[in-house]
N, CA and C atoms of all chains as a GROMACS GRO file, in nm:
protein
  561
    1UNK      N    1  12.047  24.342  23.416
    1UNK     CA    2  11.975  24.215  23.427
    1UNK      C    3  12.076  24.100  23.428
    2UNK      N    4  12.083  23.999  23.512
    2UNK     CA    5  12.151  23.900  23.556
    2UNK      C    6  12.075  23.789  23.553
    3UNK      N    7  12.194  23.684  23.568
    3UNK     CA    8  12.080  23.555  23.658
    3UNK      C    9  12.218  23.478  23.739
    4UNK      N   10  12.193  23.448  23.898
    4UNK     CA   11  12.288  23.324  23.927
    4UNK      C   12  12.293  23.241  23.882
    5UNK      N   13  12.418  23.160  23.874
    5UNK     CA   14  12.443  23.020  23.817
    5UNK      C   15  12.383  22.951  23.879
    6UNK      N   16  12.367  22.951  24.026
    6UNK     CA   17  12.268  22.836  24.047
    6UNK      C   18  12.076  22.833  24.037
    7UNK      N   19  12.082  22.953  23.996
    7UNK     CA   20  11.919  22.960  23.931
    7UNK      C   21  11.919  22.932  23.840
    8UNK      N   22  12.017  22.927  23.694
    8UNK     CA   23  12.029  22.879  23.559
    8UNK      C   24  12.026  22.721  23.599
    9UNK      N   25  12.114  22.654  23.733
    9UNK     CA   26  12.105  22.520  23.676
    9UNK      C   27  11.937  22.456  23.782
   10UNK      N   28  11.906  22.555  23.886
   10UNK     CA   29  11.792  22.494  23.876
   10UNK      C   30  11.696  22.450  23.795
   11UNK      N   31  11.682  22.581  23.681
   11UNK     CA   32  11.562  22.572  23.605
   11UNK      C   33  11.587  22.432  23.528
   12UNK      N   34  11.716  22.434  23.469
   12UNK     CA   35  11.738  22.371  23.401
   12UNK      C   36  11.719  22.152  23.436
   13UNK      N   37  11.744  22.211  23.593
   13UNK     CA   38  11.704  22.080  23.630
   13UNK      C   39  11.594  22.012  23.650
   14UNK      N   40  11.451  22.161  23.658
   14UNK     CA   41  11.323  22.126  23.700
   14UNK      C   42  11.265  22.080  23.571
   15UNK      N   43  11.351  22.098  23.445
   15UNK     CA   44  11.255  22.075  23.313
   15UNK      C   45  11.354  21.923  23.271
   16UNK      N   46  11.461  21.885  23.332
   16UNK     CA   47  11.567  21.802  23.280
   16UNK      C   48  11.515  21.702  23.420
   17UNK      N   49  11.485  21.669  23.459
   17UNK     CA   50  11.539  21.564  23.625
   17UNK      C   51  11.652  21.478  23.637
   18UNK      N   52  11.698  21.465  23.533
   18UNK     CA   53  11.790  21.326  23.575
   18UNK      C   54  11.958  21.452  23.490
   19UNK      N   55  11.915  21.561  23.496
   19UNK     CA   56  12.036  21.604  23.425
   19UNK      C   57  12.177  21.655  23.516
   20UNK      N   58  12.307  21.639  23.430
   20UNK     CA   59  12.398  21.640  23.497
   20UNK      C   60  12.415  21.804  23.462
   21UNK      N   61  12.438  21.930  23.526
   21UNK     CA   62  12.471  22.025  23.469
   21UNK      C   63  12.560  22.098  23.531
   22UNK      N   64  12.634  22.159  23.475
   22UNK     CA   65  12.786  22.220  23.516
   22UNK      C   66  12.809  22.355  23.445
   23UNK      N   67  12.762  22.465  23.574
   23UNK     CA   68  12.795  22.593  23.491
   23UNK      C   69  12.898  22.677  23.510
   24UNK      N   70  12.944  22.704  23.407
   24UNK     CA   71  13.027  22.783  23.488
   24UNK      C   72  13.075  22.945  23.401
   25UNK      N   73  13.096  23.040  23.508
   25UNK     CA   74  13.074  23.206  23.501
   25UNK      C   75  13.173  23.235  23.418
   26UNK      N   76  13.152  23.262  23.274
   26UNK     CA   77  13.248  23.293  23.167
   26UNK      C   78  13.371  23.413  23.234
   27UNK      N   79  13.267  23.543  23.277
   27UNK     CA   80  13.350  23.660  23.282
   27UNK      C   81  13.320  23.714  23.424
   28UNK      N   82  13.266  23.615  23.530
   28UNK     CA   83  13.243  23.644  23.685
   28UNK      C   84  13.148  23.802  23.690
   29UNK      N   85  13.040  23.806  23.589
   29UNK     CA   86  12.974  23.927  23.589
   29UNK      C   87  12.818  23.877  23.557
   30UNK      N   88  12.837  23.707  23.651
   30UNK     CA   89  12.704  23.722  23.645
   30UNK      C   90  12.601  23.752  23.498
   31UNK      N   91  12.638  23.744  23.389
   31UNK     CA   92  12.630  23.768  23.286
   31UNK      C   93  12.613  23.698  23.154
   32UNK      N   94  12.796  23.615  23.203
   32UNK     CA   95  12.830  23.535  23.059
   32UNK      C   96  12.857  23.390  23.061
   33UNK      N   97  12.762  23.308  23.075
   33UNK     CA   98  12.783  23.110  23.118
   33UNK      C   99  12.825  23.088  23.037
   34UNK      N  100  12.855  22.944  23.108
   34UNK     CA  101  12.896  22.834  22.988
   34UNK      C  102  12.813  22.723  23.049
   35UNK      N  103  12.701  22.656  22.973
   35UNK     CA  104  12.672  22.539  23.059
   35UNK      C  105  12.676  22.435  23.018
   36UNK      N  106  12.725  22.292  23.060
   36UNK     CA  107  12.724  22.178  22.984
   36UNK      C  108  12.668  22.076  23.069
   37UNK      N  109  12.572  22.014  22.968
   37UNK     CA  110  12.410  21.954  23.021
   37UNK      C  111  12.416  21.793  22.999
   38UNK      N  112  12.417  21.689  23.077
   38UNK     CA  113  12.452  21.550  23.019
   38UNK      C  114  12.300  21.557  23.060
   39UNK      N  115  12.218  21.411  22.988
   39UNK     CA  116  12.089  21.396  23.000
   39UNK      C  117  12.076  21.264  22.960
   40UNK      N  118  12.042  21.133  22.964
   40UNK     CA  119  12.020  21.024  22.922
   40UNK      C  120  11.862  21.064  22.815
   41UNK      N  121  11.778  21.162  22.848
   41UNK     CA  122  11.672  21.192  22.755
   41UNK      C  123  11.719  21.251  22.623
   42UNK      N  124  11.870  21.332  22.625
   42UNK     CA  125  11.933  21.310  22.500
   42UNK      C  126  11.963  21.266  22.403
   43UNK      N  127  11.968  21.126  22.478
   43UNK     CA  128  12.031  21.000  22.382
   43UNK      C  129  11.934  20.984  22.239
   44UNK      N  130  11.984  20.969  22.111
   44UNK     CA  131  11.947  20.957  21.997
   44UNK      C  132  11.918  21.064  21.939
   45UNK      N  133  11.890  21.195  22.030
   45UNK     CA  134  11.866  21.371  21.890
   45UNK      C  135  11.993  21.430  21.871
   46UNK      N  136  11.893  21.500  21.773
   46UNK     CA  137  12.026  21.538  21.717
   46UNK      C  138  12.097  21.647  21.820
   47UNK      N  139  12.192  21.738  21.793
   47UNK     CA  140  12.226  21.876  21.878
   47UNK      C  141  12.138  21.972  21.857
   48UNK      N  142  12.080  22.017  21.778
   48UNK     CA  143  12.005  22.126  21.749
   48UNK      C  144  11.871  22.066  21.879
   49UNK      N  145  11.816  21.942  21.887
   49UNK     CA  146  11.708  21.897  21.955
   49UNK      C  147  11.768  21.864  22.101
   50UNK      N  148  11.880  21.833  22.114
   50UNK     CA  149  11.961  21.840  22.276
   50UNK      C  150  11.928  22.026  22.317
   51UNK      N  151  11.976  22.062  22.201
   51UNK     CA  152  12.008  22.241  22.286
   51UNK      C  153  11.847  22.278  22.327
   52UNK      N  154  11.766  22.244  22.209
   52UNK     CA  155  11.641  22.290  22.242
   52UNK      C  156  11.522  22.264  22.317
   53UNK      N  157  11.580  22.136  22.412
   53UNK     CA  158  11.541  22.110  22.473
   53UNK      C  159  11.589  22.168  22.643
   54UNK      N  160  11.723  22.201  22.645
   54UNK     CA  161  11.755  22.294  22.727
   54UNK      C  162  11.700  22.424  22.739
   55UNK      N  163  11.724  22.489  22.579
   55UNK     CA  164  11.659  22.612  22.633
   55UNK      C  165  11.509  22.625  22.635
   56UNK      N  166  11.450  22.495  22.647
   56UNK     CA  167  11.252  22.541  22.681
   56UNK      C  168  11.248  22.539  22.831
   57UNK      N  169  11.366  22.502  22.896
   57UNK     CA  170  11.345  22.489  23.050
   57UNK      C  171  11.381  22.617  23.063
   58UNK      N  172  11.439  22.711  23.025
   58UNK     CA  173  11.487  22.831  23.034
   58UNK      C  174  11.377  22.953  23.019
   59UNK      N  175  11.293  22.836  22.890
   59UNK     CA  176  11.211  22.992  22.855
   59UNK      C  177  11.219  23.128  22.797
   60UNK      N  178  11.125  23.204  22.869
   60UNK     CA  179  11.190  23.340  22.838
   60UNK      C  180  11.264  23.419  22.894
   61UNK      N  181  11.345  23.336  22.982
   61UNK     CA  182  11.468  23.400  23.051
   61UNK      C  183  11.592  23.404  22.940
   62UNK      N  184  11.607  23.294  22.879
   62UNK     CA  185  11.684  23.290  22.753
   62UNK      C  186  11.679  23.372  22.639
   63UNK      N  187  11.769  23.466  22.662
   63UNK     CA  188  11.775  23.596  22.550
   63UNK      C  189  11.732  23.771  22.637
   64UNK      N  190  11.702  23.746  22.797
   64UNK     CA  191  11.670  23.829  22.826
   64UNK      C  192  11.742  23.833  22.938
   65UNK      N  193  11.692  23.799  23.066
   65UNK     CA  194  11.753  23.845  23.166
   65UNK      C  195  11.915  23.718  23.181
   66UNK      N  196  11.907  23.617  23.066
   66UNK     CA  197  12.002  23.556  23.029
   66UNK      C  198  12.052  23.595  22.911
   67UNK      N  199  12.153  23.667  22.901
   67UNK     CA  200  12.188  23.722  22.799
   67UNK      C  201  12.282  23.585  22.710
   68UNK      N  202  12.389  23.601  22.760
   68UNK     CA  203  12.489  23.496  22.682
   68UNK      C  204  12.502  23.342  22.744
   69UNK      N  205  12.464  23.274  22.724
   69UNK     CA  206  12.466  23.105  22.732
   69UNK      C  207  12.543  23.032  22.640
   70UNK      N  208  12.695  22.988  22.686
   70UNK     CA  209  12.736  22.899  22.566
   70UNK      C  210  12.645  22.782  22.611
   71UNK      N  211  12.657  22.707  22.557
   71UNK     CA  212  12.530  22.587  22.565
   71UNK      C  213  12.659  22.466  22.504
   72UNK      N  214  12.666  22.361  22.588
   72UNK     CA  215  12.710  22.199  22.506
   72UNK      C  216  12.594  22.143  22.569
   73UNK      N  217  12.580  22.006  22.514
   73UNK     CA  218  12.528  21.921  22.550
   73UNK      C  219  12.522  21.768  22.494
   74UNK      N  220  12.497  21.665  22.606
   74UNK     CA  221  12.542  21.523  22.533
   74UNK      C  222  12.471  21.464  22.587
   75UNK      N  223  12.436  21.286  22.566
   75UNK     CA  224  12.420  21.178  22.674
   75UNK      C  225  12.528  21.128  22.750
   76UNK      N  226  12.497  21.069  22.861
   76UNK     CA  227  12.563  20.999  22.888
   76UNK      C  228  12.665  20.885  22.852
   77UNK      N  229  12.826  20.863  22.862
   77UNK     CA  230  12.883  20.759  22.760
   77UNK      C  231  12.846  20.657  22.895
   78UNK      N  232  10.336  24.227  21.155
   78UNK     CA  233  10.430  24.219  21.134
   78UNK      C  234  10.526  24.075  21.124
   79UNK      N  235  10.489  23.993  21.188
   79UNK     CA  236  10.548  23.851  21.205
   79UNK      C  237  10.585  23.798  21.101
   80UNK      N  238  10.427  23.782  21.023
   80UNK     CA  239  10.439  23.710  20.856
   80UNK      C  240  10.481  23.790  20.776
   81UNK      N  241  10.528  23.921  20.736
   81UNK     CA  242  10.650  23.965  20.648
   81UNK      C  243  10.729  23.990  20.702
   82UNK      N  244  10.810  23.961  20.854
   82UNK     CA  245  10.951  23.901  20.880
   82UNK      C  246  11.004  23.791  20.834
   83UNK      N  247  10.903  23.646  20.852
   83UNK     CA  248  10.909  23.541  20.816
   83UNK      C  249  10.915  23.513  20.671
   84UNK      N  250  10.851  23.655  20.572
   84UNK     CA  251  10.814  23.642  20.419
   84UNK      C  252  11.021  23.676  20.375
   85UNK      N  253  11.045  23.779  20.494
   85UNK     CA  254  11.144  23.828  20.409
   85UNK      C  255  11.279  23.674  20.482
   86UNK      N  256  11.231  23.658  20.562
   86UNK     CA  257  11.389  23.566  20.610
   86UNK      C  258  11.383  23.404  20.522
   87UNK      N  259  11.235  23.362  20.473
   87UNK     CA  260  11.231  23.289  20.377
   87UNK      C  261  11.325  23.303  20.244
   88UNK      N  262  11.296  23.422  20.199
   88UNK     CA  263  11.332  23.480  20.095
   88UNK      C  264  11.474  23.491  20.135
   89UNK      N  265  11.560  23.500  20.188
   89UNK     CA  266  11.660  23.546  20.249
   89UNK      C  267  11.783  23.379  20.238
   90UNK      N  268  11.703  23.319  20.322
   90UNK     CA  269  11.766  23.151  20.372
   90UNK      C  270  11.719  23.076  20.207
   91UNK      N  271  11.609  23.116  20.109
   91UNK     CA  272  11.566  23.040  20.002
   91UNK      C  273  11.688  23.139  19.866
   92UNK      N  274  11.770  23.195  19.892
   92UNK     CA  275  11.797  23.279  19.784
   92UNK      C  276  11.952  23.249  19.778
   93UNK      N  277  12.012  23.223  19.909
   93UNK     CA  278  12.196  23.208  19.957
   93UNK      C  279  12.190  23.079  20.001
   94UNK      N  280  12.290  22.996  19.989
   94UNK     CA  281  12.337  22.880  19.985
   94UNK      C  282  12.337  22.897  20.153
   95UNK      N  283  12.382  22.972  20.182
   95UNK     CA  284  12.449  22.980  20.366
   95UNK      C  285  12.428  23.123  20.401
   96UNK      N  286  12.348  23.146  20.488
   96UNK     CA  287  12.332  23.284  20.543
   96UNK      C  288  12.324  23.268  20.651
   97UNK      N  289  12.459  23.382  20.753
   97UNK     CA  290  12.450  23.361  20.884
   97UNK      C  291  12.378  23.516  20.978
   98UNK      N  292  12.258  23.513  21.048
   98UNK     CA  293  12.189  23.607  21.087
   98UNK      C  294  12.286  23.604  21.222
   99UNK      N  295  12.291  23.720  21.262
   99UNK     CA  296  12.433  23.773  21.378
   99UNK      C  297  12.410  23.912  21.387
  100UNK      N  298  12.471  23.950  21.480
  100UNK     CA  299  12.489  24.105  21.559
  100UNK      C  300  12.641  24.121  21.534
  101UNK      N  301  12.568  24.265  21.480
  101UNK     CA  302  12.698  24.329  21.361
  101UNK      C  303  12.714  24.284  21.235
  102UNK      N  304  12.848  24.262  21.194
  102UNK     CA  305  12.907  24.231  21.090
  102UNK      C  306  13.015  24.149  21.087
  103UNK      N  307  13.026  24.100  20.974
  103UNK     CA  308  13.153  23.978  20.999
  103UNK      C  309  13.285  24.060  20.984
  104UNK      N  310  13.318  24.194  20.971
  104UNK     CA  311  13.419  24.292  20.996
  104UNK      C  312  13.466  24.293  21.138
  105UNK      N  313  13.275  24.392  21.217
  105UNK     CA  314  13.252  24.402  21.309
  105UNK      C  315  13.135  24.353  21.372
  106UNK      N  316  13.209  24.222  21.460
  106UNK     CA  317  13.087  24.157  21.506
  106UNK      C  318  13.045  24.240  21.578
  107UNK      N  319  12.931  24.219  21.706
  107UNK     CA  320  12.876  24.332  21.806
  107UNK      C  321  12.865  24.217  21.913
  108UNK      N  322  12.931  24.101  21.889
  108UNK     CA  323  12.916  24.020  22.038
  108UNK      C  324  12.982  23.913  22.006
  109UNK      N  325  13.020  23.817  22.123
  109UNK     CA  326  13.102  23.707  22.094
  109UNK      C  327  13.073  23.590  22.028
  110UNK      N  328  12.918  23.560  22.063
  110UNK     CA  329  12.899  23.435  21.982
  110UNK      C  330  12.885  23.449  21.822
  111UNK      N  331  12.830  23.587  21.825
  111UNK     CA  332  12.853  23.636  21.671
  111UNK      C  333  13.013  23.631  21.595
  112UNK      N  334  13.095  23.707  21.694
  112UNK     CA  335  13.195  23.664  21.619
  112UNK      C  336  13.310  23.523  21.598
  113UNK      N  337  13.237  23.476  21.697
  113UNK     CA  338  13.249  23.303  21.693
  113UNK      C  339  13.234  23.250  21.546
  114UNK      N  340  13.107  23.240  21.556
  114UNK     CA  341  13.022  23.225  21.426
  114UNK      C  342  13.160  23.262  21.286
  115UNK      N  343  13.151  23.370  21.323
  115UNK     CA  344  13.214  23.417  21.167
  115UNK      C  345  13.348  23.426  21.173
  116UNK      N  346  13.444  23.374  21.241
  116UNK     CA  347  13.583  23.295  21.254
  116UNK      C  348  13.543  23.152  21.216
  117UNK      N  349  13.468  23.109  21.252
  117UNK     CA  350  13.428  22.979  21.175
  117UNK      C  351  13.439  22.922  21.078
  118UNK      N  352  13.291  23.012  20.999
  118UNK     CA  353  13.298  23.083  20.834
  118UNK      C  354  13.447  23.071  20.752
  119UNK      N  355  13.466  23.194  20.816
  119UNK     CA  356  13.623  23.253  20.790
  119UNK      C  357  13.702  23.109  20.757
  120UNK      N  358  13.735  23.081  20.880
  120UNK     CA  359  13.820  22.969  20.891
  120UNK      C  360  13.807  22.885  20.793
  121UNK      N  361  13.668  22.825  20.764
  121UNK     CA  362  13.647  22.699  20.655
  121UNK      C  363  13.686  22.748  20.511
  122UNK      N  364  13.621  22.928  20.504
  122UNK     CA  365  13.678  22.992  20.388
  122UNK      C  366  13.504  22.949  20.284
  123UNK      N  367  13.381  22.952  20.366
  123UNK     CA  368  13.294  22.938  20.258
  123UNK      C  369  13.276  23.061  20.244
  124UNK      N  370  13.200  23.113  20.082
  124UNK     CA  371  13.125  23.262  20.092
  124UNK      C  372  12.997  23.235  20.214
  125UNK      N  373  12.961  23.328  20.201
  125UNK     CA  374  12.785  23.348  20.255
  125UNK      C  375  12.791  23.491  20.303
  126UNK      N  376  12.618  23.483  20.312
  126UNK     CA  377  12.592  23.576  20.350
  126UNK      C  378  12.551  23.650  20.465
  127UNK      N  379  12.589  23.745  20.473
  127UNK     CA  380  12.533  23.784  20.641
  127UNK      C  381  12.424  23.856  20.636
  128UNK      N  382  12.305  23.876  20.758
  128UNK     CA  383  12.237  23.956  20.811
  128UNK      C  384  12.259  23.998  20.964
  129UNK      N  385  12.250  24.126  20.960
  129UNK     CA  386  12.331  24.246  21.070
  129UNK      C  387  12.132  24.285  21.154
  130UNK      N  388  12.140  24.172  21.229
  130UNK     CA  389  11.992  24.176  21.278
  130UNK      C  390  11.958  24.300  21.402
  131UNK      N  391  12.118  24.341  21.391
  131UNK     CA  392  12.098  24.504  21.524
  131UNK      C  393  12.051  24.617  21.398
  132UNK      N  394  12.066  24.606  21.245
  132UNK     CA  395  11.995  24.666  21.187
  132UNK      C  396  11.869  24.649  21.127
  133UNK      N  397  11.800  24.587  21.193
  133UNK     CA  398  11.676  24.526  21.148
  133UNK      C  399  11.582  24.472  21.283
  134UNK      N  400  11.537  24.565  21.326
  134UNK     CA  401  11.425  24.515  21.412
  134UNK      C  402  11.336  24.386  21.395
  135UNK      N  403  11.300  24.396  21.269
  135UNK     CA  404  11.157  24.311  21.238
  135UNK      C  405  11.268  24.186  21.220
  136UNK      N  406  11.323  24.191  21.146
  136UNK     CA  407  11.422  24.026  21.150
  136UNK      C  408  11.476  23.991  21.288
  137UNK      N  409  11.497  24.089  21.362
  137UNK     CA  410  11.595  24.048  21.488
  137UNK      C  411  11.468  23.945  21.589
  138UNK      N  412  11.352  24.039  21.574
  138UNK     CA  413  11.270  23.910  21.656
  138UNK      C  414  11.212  23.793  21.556
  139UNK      N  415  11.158  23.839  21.454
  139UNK     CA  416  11.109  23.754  21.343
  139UNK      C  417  11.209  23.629  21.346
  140UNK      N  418  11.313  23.612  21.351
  140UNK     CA  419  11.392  23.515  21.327
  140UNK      C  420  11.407  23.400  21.444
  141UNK      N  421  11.368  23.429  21.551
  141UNK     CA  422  11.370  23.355  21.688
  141UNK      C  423  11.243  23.294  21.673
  142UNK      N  424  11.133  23.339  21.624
  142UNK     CA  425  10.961  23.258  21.572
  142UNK      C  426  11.031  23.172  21.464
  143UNK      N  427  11.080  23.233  21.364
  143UNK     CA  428  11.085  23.166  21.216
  143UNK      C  429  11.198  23.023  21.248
  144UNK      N  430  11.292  23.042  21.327
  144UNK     CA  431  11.379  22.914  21.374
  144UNK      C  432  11.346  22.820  21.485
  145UNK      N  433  11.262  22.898  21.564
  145UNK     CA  434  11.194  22.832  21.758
  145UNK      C  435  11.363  22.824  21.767
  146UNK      N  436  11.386  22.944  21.783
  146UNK     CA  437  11.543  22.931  21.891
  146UNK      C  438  11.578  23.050  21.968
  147UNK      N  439  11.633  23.052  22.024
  147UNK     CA  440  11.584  23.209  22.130
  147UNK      C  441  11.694  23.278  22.104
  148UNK      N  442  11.872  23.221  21.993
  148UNK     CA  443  11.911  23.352  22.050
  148UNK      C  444  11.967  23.339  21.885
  149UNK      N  445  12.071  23.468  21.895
  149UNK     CA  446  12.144  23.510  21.780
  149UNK      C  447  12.316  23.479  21.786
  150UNK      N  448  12.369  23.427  21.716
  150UNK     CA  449  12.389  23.385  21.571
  150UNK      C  450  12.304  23.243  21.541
  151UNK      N  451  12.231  23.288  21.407
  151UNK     CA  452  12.172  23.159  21.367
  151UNK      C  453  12.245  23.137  21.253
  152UNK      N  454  12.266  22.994  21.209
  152UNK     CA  455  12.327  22.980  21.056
  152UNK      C  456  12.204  22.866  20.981
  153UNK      N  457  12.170  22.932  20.881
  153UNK     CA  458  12.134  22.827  20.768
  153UNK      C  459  12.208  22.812  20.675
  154UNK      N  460  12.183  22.640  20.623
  154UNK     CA  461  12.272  22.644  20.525
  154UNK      C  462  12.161  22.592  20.424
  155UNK      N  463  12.129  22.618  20.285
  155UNK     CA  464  12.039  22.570  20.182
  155UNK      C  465  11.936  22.545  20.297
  156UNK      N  466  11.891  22.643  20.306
  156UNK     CA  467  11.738  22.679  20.365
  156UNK      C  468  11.709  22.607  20.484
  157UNK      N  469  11.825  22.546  20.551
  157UNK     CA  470  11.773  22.463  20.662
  157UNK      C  471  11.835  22.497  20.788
  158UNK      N  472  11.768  22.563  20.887
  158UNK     CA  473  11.788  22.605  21.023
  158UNK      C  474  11.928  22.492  21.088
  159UNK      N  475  12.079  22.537  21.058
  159UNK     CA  476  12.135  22.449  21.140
  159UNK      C  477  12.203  22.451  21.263
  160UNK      N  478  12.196  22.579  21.346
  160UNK     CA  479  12.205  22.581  21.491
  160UNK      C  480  12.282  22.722  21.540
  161UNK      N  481  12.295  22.775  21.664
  161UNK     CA  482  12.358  22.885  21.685
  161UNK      C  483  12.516  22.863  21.658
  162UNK      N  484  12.626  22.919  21.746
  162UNK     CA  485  12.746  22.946  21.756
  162UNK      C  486  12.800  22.786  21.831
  163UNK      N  487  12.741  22.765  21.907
  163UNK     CA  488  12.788  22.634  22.010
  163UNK      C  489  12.776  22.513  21.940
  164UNK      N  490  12.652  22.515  21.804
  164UNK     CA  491  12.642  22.372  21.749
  164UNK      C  492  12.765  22.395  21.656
  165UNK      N  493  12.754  22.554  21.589
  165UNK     CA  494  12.825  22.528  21.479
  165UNK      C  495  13.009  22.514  21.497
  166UNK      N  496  13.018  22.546  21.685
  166UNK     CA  497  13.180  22.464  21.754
  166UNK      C  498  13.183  22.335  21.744
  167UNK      N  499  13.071  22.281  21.767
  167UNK     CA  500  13.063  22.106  21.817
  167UNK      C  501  13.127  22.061  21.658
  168UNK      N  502  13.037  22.128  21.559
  168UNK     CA  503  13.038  22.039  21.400
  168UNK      C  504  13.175  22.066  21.330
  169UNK      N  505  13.212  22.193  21.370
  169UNK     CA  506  13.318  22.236  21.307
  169UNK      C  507  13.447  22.123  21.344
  170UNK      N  508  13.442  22.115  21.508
  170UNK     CA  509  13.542  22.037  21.602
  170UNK      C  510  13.494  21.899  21.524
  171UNK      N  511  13.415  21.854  21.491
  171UNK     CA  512  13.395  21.701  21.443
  171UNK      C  513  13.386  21.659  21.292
  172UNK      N  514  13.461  21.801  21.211
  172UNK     CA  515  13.414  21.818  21.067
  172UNK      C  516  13.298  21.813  21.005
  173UNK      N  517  13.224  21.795  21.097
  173UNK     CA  518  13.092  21.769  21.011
  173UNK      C  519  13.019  21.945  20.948
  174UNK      N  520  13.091  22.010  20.957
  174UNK     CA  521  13.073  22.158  20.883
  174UNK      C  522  13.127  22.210  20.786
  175UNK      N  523  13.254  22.133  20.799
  175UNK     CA  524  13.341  22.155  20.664
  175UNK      C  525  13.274  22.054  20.567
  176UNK      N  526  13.245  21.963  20.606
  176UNK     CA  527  13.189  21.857  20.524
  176UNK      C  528  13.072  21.858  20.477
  177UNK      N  529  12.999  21.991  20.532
  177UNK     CA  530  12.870  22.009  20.490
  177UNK      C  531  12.874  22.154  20.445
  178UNK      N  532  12.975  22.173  20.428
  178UNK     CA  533  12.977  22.322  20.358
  178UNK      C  534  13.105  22.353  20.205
  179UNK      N  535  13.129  22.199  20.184
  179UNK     CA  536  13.249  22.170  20.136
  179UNK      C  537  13.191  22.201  19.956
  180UNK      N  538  13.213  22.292  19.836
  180UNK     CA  539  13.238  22.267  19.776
  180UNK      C  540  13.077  22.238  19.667
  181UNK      N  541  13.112  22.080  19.661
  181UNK     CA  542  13.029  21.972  19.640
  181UNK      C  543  12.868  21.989  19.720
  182UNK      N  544  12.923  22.023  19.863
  182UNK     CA  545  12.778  22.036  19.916
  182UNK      C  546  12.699  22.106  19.922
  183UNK      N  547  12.776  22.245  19.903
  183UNK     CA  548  12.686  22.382  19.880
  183UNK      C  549  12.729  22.445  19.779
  184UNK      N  550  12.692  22.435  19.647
  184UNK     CA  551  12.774  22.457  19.545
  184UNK      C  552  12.687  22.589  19.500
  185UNK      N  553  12.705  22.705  19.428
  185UNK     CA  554  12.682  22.835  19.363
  185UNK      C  555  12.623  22.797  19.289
  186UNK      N  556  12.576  22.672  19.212
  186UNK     CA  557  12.511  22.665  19.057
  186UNK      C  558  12.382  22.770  18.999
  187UNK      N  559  12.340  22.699  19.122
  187UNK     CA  560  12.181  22.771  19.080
  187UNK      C  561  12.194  22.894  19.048
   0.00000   0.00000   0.00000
């Protein structure tokens, strides 16, 4: 079970709209991301409420057919 | 089954100052963000405790309801859900983990 990087940053964009996201393939196996998410809807939560707001665009792909996600995330400076 | 996963990970996060739920062990992790996690730990030099959630079915999902977070390593510290492997890079990189795990802040008394 896999997912492309550019299906990770779609989803991520259909639940984010204005988000900046940049993934990129830890171990080129399709497998292991890294994604880092800028969002102006960020601005003022905390990290725990930035990440979790990423991974509800994810769903239940997150933890399944997405196995490993490093996850950053910020607002815009 | 849900509500005595949730009975026991209460009991679990309400009993240790810092308990980090992870795959494997902090010997032998069983994955990277897990052993992220516990170089962390390590590094700052707090005790805590671990749960090895590849030995525990009912906690391994129970704990993704009981936090609303989808993956594993979770860390609490004094009973409060504070984020996987990636928050606990961000806090560590900005001290705010040492500083919240310092001593003074999570102290053994009880």
């Amino acid at each position: 079970m896999a997912m492309a990087a550019d299906e990770i940053e779609a989803l991520i964009r259909a639940g984010l709209p204005d988000a900046q996201v940049r993934i990129t393939d830890l171990a080129g196996d399709g497998n292991h991301y890294a994604a880092h998410v800028v969002s102006e809807s960020f601005r003022g939560l905390s990290r725990l409420a930035q990440q979790r707001a990423v991974y509800a665009t994810l769903g239940e792909r997150m933890g399944g057919d997405l196995h490993a996600l490093q996850l950053t995330t910020a607002a815009p400076n | 089954m849900t509500d005595s996963a949730h009975a026991r990970i209460q009991d679990l996060v309400s009993k240790n100052e810092v308990v980090l739920f992870m795959k494997g062990t902090p010997l032998f992790p069983q994955c990277g963000f897990s052993s992220r996690a516990v170089a962390i730990l390590e590094r700052i030099g707090v005790p805590y405790e671990s749960v090895d959630v590849l030995q525990d079915q009912e906690i391994r999902q129970g704990i993704k309801s009981f936090s609303d977070w989808p993956t594993i390593p979770q860390l609490y510290v004094k009973g409060e859900f504070l984020g996987g492997s990636d928050i606990m890079m961000e806090m560590y990189e900005a001290g705010e983990l040492q500083q919240l795990l310092a001593p003074q802040g999570a102290s053994h008394a009880s």
